[in-house]
C-alpha positions in Angstrom: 48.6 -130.9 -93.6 52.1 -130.7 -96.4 52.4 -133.6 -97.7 55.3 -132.7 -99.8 59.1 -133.7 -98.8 60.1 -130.1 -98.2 57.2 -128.9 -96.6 57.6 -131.5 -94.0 60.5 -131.3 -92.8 62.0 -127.8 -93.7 65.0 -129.3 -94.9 66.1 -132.1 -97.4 64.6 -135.3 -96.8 68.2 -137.1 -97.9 70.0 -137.1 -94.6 66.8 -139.0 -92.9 66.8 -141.4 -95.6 70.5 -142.0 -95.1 70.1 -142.6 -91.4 67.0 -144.9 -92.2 69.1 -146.8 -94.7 71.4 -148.0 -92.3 69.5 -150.1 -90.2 67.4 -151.7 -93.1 70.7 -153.0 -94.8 71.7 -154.3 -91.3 67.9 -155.9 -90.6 67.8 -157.6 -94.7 71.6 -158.5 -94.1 70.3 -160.6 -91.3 67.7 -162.5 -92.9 70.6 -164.4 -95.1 73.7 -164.3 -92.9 73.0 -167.1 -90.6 72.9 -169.7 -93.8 76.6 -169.7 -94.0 76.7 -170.2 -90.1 74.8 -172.7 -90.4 77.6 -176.1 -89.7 79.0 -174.1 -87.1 76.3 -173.3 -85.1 75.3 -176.9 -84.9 79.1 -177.9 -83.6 79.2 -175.5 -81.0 76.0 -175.7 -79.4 75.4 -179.3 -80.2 72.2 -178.8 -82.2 70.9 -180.9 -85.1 69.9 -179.9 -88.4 66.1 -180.0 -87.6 66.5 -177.4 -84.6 69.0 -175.4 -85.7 66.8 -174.7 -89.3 64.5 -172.5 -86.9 67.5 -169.8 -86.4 66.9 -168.9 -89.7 62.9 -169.8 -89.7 61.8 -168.3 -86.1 63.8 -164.8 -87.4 61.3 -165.0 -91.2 58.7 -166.0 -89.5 58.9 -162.9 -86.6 60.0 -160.5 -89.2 56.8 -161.0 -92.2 54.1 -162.3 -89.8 53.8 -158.4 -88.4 54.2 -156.5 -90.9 50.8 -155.2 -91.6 50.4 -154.3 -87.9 53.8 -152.7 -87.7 53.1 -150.6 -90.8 50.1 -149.6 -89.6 52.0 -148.7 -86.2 53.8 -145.9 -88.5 51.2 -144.4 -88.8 49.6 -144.1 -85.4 52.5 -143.0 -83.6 54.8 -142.0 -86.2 57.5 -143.5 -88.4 60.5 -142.3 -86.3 59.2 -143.3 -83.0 58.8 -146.9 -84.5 61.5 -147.2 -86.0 63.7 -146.4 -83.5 61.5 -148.7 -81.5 62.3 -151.3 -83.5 66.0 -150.4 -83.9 66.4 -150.9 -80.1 64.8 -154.1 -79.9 66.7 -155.5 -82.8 70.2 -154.5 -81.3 69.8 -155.7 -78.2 68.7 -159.0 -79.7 71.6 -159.6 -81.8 73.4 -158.8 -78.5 71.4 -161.5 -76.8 72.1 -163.9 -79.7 75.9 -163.9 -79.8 75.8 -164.1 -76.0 73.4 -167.7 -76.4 74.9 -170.8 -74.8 72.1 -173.2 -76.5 70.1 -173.5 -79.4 66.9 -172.9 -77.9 68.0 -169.5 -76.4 69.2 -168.7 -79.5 66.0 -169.0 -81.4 63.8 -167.3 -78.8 66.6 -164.2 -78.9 65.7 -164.6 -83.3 61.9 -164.4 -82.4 62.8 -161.1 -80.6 65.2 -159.6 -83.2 62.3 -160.4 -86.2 59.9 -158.5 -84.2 62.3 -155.9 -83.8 63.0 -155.9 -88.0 59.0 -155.9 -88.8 59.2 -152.6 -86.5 61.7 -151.1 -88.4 61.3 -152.3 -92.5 57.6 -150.4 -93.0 58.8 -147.0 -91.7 61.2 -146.7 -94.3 59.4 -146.5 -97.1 56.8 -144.8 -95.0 59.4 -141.8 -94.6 60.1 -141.5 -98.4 56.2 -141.5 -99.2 55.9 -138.4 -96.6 58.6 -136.7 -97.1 59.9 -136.8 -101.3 58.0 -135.5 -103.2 56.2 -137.7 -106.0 58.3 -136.5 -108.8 61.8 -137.4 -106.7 60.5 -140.6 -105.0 62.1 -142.4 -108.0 65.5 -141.2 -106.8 64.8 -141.8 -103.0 63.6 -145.9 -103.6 66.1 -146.4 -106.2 68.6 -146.1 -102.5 66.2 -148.0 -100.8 66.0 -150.5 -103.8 69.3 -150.7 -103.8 69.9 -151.5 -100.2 67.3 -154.1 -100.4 68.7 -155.9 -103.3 72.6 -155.5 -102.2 72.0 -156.7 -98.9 70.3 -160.0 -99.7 73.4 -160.6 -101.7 75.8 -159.6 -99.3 74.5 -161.4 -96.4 76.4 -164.9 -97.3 79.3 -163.4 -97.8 79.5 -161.2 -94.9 78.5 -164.2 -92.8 81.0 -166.1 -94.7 84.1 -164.1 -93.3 82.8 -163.2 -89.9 82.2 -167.3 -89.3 85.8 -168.1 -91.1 87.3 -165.4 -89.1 86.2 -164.2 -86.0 83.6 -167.3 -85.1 79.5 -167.2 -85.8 78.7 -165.4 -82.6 80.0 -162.4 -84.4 77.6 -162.3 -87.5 74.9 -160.8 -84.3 77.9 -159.0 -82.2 78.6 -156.9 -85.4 75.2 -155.3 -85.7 75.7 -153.8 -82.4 78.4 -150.9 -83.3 76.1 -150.8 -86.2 72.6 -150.6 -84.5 73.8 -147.9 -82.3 75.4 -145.8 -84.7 72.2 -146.3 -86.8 70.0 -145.4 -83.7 72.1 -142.0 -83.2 71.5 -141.0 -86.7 67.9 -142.0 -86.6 67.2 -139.7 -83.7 69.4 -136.7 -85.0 68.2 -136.7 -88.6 65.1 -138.3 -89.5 62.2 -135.5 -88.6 59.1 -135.9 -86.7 56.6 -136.6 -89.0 52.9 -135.6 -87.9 50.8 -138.8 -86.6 47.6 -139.7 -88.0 44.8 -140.8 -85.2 43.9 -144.2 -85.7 41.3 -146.6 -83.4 43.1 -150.0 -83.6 41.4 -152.7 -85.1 41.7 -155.4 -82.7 39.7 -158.0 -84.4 41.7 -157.2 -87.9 44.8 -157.4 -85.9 44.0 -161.0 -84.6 43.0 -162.0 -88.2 45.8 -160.8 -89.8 48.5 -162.0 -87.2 46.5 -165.4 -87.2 45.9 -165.8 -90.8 49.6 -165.4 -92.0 51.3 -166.9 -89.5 49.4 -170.1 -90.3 50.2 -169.6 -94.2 54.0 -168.4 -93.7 54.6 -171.3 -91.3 52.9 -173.8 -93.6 55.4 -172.5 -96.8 58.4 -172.0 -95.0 58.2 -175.5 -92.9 56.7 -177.5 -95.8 60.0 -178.7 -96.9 60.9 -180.0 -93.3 58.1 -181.9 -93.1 57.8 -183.4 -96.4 54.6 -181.3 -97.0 53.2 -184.0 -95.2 52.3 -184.8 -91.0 53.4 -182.2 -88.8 51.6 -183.9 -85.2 48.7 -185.4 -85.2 46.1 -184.5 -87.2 48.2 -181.4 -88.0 49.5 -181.2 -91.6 51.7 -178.9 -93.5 48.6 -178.6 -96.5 46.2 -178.1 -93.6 48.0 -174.6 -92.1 48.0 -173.1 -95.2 44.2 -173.6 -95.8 43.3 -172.7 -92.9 45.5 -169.6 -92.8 44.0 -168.9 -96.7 41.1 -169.2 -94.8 41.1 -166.8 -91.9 43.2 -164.3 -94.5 40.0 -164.2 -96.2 37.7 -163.8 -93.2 40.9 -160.5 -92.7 39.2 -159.2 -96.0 35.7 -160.0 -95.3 36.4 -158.5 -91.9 37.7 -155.1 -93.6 35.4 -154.7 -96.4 32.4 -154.7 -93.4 34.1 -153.2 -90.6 32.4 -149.7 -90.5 34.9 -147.7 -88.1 38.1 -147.6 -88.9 39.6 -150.6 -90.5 43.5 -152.3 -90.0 44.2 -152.3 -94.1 41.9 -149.8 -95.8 41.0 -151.8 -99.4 40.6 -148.5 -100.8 44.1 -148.7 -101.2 44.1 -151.3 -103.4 41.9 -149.0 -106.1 45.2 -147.6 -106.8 45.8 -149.7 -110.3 49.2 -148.8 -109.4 49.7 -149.9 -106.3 48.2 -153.6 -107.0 50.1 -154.3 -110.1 53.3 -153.1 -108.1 52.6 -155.3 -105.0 51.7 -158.4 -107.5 55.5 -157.3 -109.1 57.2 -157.4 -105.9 55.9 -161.0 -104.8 57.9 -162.5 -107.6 61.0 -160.7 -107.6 60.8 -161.4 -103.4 60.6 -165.1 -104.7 62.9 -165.0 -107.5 66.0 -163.4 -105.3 65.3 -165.7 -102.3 64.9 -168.9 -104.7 68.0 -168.4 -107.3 70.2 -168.3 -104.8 69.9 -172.4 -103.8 71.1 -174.0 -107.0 73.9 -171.8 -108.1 75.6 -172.0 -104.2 74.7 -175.8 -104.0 76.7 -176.1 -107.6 79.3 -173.8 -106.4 80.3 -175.7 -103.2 79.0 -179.6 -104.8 80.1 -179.4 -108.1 82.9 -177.1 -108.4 84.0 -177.6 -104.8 84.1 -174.0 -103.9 83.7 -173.3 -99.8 81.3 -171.5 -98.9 82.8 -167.8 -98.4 84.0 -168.5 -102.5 80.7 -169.3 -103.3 79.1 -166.4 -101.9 81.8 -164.5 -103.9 79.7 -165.1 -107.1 77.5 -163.0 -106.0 79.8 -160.0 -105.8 79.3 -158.5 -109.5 75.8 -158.6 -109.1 76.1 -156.7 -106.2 77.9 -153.7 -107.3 76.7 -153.6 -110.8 73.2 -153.1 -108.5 74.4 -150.4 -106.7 76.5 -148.3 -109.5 72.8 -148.1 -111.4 70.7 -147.6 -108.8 71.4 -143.8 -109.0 71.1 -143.8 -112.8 67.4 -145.4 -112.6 66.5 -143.1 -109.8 66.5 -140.8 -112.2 65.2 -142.6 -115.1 62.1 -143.6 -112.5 61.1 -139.8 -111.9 60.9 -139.1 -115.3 59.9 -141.9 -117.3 56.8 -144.4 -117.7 57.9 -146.9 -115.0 56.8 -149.9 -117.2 59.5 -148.8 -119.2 62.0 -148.4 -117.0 61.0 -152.0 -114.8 60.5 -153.2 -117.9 64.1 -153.6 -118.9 64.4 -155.1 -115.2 61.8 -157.7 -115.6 62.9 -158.9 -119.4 66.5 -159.2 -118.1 66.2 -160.8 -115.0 64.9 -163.8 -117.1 67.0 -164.0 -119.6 69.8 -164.0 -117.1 68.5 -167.0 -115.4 67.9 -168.8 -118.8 71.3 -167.8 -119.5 73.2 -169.2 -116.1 70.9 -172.4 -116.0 72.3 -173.6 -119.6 75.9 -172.5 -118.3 75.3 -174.4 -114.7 77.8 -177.3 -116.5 80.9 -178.9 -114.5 83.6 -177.5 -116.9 81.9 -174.1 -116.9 84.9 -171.5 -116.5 84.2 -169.2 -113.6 84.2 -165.7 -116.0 81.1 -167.8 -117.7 79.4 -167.6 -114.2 80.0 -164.3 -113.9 78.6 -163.0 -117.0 74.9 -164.0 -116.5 75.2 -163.1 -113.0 76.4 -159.5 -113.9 73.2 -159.0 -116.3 70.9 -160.3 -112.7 73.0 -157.0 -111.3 71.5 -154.9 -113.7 67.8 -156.5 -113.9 68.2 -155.6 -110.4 69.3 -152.2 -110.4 65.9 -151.5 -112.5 63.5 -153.3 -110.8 63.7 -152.7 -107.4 62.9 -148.8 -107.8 61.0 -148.3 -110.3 58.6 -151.1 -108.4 58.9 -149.8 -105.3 58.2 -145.9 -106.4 55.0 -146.8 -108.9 53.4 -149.0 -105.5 54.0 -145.5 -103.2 53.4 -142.2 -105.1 49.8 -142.3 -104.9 49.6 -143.0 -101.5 47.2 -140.9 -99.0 49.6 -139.6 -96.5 47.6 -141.1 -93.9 48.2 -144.3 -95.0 51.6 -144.1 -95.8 52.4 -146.6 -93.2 49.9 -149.4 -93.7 50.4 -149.2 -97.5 54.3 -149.6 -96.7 53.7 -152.7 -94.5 51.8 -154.5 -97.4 54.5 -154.2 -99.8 56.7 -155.9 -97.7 54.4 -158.2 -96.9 53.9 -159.3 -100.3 57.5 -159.0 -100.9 58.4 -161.7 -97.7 55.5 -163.8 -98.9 57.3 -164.0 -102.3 60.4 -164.6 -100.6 58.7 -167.7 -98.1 57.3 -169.4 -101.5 61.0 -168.9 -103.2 62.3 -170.7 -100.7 60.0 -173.5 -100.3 58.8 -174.1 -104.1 62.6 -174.1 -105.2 63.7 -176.5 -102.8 60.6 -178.7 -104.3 62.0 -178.3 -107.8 65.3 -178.7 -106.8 64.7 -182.6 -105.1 62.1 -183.4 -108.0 65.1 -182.7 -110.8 67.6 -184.4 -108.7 64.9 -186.7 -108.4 64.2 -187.6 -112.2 68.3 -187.0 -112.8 70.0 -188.9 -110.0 67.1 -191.6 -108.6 69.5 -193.6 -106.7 70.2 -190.1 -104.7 68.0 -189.4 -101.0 66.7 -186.5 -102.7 67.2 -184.0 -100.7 69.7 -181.3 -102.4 71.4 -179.9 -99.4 72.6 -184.0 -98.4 73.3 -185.4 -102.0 76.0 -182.5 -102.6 77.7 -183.7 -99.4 78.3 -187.4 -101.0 77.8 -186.4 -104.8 80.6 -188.6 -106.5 82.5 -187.1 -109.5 80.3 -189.5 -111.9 77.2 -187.9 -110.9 78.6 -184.2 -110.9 76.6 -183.4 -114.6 73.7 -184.8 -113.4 73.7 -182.6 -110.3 74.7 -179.6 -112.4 71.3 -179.6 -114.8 69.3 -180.6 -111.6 70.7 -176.9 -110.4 70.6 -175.3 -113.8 66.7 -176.5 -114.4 65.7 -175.4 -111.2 66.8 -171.7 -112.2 64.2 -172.4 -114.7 60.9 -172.0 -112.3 62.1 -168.1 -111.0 62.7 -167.6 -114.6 59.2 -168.9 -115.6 57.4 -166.6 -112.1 58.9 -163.6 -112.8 57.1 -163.6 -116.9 54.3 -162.7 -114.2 56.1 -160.0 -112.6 56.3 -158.5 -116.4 52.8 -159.1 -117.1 52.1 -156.7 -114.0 54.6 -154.0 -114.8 53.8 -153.9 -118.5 50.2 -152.7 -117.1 51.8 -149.8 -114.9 49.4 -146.9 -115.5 51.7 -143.4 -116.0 52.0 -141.4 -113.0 50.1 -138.7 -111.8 53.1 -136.4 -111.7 54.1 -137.2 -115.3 50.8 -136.2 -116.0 50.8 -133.2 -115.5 54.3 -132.1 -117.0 54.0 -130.4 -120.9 54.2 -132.5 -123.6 57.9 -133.7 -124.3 59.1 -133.5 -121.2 58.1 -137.2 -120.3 57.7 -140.5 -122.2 53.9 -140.8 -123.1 52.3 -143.4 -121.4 49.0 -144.8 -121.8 
């Protein structure tokens, strides 16, 4: 069977990528928009804060819990049957969400549009591992890099004017022009990859389905609860045991199973391909988590509204996507611990840099400056990352291995967002004790007088991403060279190990 990019498909594997591309900026978008929506959700369909919280929750929770399966999916059946699957699913739901007359309807049509995004996110990267060859792959991720990066940052600010505008049912109503023009393209350009027969796994299925959606719930809902009682004898700490647990049974599971495993471990050889998937975990957590402080500053401290806080985040956004291109390039022909290096040292010192800067009489342009340098630590991270984790891949696998790279990268993103709203109440804690604690209800009643307290609560909190992504270096400064690098003369690449 080819398993290079033109072989495949006969043509150039761009155009597919392009189509793909579409729908995984509108799916990622998604994840963050409803955050802004937030108050006015609550005022129109008479929610409180403790129901309308699983909008955002029953959509993560949908979306990471399947991702092994779904990636696995890509495989059996093929990536563009799934992903058009999933692309169905997902427009329809967002069509089913802006249409909801309660909050309960609303997060039952979320369950449906998550399933419909862990469908779709896997096949993506699935395509570019069957269909790029390995010395261009750098190229094609540093697109899909770029998507993934812009498009968490975009979300708030999207949702931002669509809610100040038009009303919150339109941050779902607008991904239905977009879903079907993303469909159309899907079935036009993306090729019919060959399909790989696979005998499903039923009791790895259950394992895997069971085991993380005990630990993601446990993370993502800690916070609510206090990481404490959730009913009974039901706690927060006692879900993500037992879903540590019955991950670990997953394993055990695979490493015995003699027919044809869900995850095949042998991928996980691939020095590679761990160290990339250990990488990913902590950028996941670092976007999702450095987000919290600087908007609760924004809107608490300096008084911005929300659509103007989410402005920050513009310069980071563009200064992502101008270099993505630029890296592409860099990734397919240089030692990726090179080029992700420059990613991983930056992203650090950018944090370091905003948290001493997080100060009530900061000037805006001193905002901006550290969050431009997070726009380039993007711009080299997210490719060079997510090429080194797929250019060893067995085509046969393409799928699964795709599914467990975003799995790592949504688990990263769950423990962003639950460790940083720990950190954020225990500095508010130690800086402002007569406070209640909770970040998100002191900087609706923050008095003037304790506005520099509140500030380096934010600005320390920056500190713990900037302290988990020294990991994410560790990793990538072990990259092993690629195969394709190689086997090119001596010159033509940077030498690697």
């Amino acid at each position: 069977m080819a398993q290079r990019g033109h072989a495949v498909t006969g043509t150039s594997p761009w155009p597919a990528l392009w189509a793909l591309v579409v729908g995984f900026f509108m799916i990622l978008v998604d994840a963050t928009i409803v955050s802004v929506a937030t108050p006015a959700i609550m005022a129109d369909l008479g929610a409180d804060v403790a129901s309308v919280v699983w909008v955002t929750s029953a959509y993560l929770l949908a979306y990471a819990v399947p991702l092994l399966i779904t990636g696995r999916l890509g495989d059996r059946f093929g990536p563009k049957q799934v992903y058009s699957t999933g692309l169905v699913i997902f427009t329809l739901a967002s069509l089913w969400c802006g249409l909801t007359a309660t909050v309960a309807q609303l997060i039952v049509a979320r369950i449906v549009q998550g399933l419909g995004a862990s469908l779709m996110t896997p096949q993506t990267m699935a395509v570019i591992t069957r269909t790029f060859p390995a010395d261009q792959r750098g190229r094609a991720m540093s697109l899909w890099g770029a998507v993934a990066g812009i498009a968490t940052l975009v979300g708030p600010i999207l949702g931002g004017v669509l809610v100040d505008g038009l009303g919150w049912e339109w941050i779902f109503f607008v991904n239905v022009p977009v879903g079907v023009v993303a469909l159309a393209l899907a079935l036009r350009l993306v090729p019919d990859l060959p399909t790989h027969v696979h005998r499903f796994d039923l009791l790895g299925v259950a394992l895997s389905g069971v085991g993380m959606f005990l630990l993601v719930f446990g993370i993502q809902e800690g916070q609510t609860f206090d990481w404490g009682t959730i009913a009974g004898p039901i706690s927060v700490w006692s879900l993500i045991i037992a879903g540590l647990v019955v991950l670990a049974a997953f394993v055990f599971w695979q490493v015995r199973n003699r027919g044809e495993p869900l995850l095949s471990l042998a991928l996980f050889r691939d020095r590679n391909f761990s160290l990339a998937n250990a990488a990913i975990t902590t950028v996941g957590f670092t976007v999702t988590s450095m987000s919290f402080p600087l908007m609760l500053y924004a809107q608490g401290v300096r008084g911005l509204t929300p659509t103007q806080a989410a402005l920050l985040l513009a310069p980071m956004a563009v200064i992502s996507g101008l270099l993505a291109p630029v890296v592409g390039r860099l990734t397919d022909r240089h030692h990726p611990r090179h080029i992700a290096g420059i990613g991983m040292v930056c992203f650090p010192v950018a944090l370091f840099w905003l948290a001493t800067v997080l100060v009530p009489e900061a000037a805006i342009w001193q905002l901006l400056l550290p969050l431009t340098l997070i726009g380039v630590a993007s711009a080299f991270v997210w490719a060079p990352i997510a090429s080194t984790a797929t250019r060893n891949l067995p085509m046969r696998h393409a799928g699964a291995g795709a599914g467990v790279y975003n799995t790592t990268r949504q688990v990263g993103a769950v423990l962003g967002s639950a460790c940083i709203a720990a950190m954020m109440e225990a500095r508010l804690a130690a800086l402002l004790p007569g406070t209640s604690g909770h970040a998100e209800a002191a900087v609706t009643q923050l008095p003037p007088a304790q506005y520099g307290a509140f500030a380096a609560a934010m600005g320390q909190s920056l500190l713990l991403p900037a302290g988990v992504l020294l990991a994410g270096l560790v990793a990538v400064l072990c990259f092993a060279q690629p195969l394709h690098l190689r086997r090119e003369p001596a010159g033509a690449a940077v030498a690697g190990d």
